[in-house]
C-alpha positions as CSV (number, residue, x, y, z in Angstrom):
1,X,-224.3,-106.6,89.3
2,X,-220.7,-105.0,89.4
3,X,-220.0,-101.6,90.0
4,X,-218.1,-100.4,87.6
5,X,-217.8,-96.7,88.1
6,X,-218.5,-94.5,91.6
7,X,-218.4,-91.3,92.1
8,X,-217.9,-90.8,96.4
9,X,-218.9,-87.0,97.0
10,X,-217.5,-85.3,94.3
11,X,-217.1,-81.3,94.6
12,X,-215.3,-78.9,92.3
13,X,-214.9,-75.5,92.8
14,X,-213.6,-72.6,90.5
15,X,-212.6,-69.4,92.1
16,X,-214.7,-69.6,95.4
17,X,-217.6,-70.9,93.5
18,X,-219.0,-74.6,93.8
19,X,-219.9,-75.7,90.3
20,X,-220.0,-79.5,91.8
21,X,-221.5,-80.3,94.6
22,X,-221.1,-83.5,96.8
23,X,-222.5,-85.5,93.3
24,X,-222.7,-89.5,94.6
25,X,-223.8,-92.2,92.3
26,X,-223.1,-95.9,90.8
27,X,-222.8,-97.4,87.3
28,X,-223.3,-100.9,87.3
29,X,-223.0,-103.6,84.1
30,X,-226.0,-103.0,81.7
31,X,-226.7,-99.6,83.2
32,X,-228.7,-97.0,80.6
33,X,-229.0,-94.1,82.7
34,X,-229.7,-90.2,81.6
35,X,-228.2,-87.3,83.0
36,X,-229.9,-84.5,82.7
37,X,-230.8,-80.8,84.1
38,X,-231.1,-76.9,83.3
39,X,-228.3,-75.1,81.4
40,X,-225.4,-74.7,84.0
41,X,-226.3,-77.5,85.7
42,X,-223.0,-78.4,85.7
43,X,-223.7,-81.5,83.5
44,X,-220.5,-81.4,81.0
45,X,-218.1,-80.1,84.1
46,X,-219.2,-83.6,86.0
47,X,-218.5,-85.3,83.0
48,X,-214.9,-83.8,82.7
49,X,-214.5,-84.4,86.0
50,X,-215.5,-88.5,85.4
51,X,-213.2,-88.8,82.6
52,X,-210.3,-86.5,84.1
53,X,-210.2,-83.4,82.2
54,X,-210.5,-81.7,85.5
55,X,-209.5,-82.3,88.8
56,X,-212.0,-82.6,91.7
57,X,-211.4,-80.5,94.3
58,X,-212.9,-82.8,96.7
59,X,-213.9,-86.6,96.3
60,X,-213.3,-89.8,94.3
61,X,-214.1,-91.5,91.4
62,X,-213.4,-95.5,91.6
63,X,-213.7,-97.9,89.1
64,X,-213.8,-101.3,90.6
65,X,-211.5,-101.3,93.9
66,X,-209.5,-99.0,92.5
67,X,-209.3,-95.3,93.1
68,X,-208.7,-93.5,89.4
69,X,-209.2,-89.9,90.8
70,X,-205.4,-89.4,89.8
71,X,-205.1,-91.2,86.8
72,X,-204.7,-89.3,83.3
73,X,-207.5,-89.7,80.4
74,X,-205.5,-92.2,78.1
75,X,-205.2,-94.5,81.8
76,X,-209.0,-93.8,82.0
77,X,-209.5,-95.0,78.8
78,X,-207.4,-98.2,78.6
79,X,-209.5,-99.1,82.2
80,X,-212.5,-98.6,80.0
81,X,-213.7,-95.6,80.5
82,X,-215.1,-93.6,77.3
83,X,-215.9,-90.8,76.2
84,X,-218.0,-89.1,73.0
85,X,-218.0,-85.6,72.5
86,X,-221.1,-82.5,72.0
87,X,-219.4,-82.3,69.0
88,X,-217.7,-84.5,66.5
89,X,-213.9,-84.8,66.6
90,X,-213.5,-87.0,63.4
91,X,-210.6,-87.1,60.6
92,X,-212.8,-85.6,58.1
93,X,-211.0,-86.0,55.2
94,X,-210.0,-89.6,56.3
95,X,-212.4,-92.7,55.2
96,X,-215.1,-94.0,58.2
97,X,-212.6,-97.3,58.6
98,X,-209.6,-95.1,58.8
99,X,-211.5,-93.3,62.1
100,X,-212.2,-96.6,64.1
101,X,-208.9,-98.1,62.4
102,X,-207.1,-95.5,64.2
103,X,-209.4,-96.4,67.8
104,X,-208.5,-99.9,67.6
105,X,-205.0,-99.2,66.7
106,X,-204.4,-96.6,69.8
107,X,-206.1,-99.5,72.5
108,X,-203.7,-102.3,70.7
109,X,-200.8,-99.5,70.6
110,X,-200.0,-100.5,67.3
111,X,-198.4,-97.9,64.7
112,X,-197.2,-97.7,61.3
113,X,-195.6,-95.4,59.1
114,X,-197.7,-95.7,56.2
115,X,-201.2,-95.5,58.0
116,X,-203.6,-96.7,54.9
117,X,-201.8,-100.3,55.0
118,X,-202.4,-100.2,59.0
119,X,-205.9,-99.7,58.7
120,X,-206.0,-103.1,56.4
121,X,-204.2,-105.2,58.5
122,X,-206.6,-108.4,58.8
123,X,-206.8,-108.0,62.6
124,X,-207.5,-104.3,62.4
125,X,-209.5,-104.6,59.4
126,X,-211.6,-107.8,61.1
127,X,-212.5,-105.6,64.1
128,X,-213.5,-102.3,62.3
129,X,-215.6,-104.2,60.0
130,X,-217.4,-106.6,62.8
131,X,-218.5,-103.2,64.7
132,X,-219.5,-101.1,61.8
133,X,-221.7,-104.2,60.9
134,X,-222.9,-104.2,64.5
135,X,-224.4,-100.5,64.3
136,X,-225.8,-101.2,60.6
137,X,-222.7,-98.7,58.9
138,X,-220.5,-101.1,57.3
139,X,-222.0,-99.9,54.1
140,X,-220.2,-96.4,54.3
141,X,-216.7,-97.9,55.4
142,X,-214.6,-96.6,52.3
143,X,-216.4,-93.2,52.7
144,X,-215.1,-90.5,53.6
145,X,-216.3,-88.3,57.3
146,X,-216.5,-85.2,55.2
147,X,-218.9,-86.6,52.5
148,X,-221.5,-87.7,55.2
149,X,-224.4,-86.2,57.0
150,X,-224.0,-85.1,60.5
151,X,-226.7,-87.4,61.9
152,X,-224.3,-90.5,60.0
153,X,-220.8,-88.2,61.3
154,X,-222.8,-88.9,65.3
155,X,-222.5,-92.8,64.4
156,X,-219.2,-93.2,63.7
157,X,-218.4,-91.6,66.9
158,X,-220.3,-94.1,68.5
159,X,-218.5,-97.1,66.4
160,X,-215.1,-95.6,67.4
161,X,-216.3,-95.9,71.6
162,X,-217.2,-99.3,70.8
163,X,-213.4,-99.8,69.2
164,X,-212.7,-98.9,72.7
165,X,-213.7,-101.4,74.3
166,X,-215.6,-99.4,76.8
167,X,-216.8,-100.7,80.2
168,X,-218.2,-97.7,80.8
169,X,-219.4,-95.3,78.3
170,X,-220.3,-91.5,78.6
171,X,-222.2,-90.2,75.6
172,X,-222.5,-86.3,75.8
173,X,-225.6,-85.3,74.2
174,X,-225.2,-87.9,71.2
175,X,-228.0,-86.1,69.2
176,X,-227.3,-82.5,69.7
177,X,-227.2,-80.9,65.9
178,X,-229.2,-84.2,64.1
179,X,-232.4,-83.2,62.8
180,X,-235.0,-84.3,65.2
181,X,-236.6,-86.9,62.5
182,X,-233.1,-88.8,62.5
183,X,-232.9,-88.8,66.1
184,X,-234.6,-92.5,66.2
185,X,-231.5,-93.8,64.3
186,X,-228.9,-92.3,67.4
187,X,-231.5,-94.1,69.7
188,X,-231.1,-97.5,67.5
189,X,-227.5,-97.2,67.5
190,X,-227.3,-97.1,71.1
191,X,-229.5,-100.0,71.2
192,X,-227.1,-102.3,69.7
193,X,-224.4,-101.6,72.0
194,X,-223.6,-104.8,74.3
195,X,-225.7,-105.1,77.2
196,X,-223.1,-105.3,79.2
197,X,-221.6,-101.7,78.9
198,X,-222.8,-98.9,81.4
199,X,-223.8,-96.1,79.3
200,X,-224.4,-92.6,81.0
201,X,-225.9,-90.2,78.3
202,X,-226.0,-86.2,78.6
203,X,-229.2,-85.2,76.5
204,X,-231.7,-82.3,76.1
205,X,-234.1,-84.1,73.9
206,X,-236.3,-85.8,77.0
207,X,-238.3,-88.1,73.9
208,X,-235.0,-89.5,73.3
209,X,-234.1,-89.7,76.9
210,X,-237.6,-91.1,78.5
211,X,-237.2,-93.7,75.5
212,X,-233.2,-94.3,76.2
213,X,-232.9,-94.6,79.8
214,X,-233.7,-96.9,83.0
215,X,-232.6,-94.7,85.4
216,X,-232.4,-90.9,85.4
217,X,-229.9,-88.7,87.5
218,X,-230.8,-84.8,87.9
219,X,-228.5,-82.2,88.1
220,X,-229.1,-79.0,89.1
221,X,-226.8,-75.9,90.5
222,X,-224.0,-78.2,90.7
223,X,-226.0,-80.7,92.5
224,X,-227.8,-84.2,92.1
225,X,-231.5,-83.7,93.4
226,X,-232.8,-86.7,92.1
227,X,-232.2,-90.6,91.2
228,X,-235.0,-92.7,90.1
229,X,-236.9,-94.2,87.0
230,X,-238.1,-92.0,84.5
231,X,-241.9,-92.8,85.6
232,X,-240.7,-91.5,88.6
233,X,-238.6,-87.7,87.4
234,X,-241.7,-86.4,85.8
235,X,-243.8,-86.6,89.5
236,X,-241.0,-85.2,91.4
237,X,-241.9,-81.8,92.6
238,X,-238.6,-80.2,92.8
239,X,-237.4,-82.0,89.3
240,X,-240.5,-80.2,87.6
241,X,-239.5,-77.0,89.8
242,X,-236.2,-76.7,88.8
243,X,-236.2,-78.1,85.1
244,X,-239.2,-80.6,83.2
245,X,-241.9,-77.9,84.1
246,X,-244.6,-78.0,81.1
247,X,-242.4,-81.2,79.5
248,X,-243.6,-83.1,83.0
249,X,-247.2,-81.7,82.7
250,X,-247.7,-83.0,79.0
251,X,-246.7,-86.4,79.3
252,X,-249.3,-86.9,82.3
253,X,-251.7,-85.5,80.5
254,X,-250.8,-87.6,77.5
């Protein structure tokens, strides 16, 4: 399989202190892997530092055969790398088409004064209605973000990655503030993305994460400790140390 995102001993340092420590790893096509790890772990800092919020201090990040270390966030994104939030950054009083109408819109670089007409525009309005049908939300398309639940508000960002066109998509804890009953219907979502994306997902919820992933990456003080399956975290003796603890012990005794 193709890589399509390496991180080649990545450091970052703030004031004297190393927050990021030598962090190596691959994403290849189809890849669902978990990152996960203590609170300051450093988990959203190495995700800045992927999608170029921050600057490494030391280290590259390629994409391909192509070094992006330098490159800004909207180059990031047009080489497919993507990017959804701890916590939703939607139009609220704008309808859920207007949201990925304005995704699609910013990737084909088209603009228009009068934006509600844009958002109809048969080739706009043919690809924001294929991908809300994809993740099973083309029934709230004329809604408005504001008149939604937060687990639905979670959705919609995932339906704007997809308007993307990610190669590579980083999903930063995608259920944090959903009540844990409607976490199942995050987990379907991500489901029905294509198979051939690489999603990386930040999450503290380890059900959702031991049902989600294929490969897990720990983080912990800045560094990665561990890279294996997720039969394989829960015996690792200095993963349960340093984070799973009793979460490691129940689900061998389960």
């Amino acid at each position: 399989m193709s890589v399509l995102l390496e991180a080649r001993g990545v450091c970052r340092s703030f004031g004297g202190l190393d927050v990021t420590r030598d962090v190596n790893f691959k994403l290849v096509s189809g890849d669902r892997v978990a990152l996960i790890g203590p609170n300051g772990a450093g988990k959203t800092t190495l995700v800045n530092l992927i999608t170029g919020d921050i600057a490494p201090s030391r280290g590259q990040f390629w994409m391909g055969d192509d070094d992006i270390t330098g490159l800004s966030i909207p180059e990031r994104v047009r080489r497919g790398l993507v990017r959804t939030f701890q916590t939703t950054r939607l139009f609220a009083n704008l309808t859920v088409a207007d949201n990925v109408a304005l995704a699609i819109m910013q990737r084909k670089r088209i603009s228009r004064r009068i934006f509600s007409s844009a958002t109809e525009l048969p080739e706009v309005k043919a690809e924001w209605s294929e991908i809300l049908a994809h993740l099973g939300l083309d029934h709230l398309a004329y809604r408005k973000v504001i008149e939604l639940a937060y687990g639905q508000q979670r959705l919609i960002e995932l339906a704007i990655g997809l308007a993307l066109h990610p190669k590579v998509l980083l999903l930063d804890e995608p259920a944090a503030g959903v009540p844990h009953d409607e976490a199942p219907k995050i987990l379907d979502a991500i489901n029905r993305l294509p198979a051939d994306i690489a999603v990386l997902m930040i999450e503290h919820d380890m059900d959702l994460v031991f049902k989600f992933a294929r490969r897990v990456l720990v983080l912990a003080a800045g560094r990665l400790i561990f890279e294996g399956s997720p039969a394989d975290v829960t015996a690792d003796h200095e993963v349960r140390r340093a984070y799973l603890g009793s979460y490691a012990d129940a689900r061998h005794s389960a």
